[in-house]
C-alpha positions in Angstrom: -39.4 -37.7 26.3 -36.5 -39.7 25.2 -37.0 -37.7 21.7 -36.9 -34.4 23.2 -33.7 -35.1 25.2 -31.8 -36.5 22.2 -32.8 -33.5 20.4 -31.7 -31.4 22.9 -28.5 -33.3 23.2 -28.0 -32.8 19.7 -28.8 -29.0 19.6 -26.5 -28.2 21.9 -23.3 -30.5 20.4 -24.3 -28.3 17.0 -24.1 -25.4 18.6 -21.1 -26.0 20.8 -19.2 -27.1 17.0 -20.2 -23.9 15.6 -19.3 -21.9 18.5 -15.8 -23.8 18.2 -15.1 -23.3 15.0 -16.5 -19.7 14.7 -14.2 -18.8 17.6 -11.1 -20.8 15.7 -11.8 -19.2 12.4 -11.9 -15.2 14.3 -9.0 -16.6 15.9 -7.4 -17.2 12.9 -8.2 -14.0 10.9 -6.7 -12.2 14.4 -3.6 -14.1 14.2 -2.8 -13.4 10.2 -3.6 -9.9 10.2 -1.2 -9.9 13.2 1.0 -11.4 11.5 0.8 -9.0 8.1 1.4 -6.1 10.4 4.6 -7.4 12.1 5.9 -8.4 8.4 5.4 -5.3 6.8 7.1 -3.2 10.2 10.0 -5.8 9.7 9.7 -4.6 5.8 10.0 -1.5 6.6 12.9 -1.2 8.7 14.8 -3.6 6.3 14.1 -1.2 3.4 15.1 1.8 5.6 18.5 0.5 6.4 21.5 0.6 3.8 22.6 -2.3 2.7 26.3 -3.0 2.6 27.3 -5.8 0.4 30.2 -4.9 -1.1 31.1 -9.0 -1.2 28.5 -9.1 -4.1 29.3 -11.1 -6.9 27.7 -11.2 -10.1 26.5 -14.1 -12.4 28.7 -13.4 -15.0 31.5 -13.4 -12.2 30.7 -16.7 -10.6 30.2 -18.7 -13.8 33.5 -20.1 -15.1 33.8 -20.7 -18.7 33.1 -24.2 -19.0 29.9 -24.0 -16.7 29.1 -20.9 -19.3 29.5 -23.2 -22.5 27.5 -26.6 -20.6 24.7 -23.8 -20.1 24.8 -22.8 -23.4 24.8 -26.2 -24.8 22.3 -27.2 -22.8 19.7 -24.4 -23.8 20.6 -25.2 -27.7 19.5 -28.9 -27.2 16.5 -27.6 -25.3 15.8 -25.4 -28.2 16.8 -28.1 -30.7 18.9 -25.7 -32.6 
């Protein structure tokens, strides 16, 4: 009798876990395809409006000469030329 009732009480704590996690894991695919949609909308609208950055700056603009020539040093000695 004792048997039968750990059983039982070991049955039931296995399905409880699995019910858990099988309810966390849907959970889970719910939330990331939620999350996919609301990033690609965002996407979207980003795409779809113009962007104004008339303030942009290149590289070659930003760089001054000496950080230019460091660089260039730096990638010889990397290159061991």
């Amino acid at each position: 009798m004792e048997q039968a009732d750990l059983l039982a009480q070991a049955l039931n704590l296995t399905m409880f876990g699995m019910g858990f996690v099988f309810l966390f894991l849907t959970l889970l695919v719910f939330v990331t395809k939620l999350m996919s949609v609301i990033i690609q909308k965002l996407e979207a609208q980003i795409k779809a409006s113009p962007r104004q950055n008339n303030n942009s700056t290149t590289l070659e603009q930003e760089m001054d000469e000496e950080t230019k020539f460091v660089i260039e040093q730096a990638i010889k000695m990397h290159r061991g030329a």
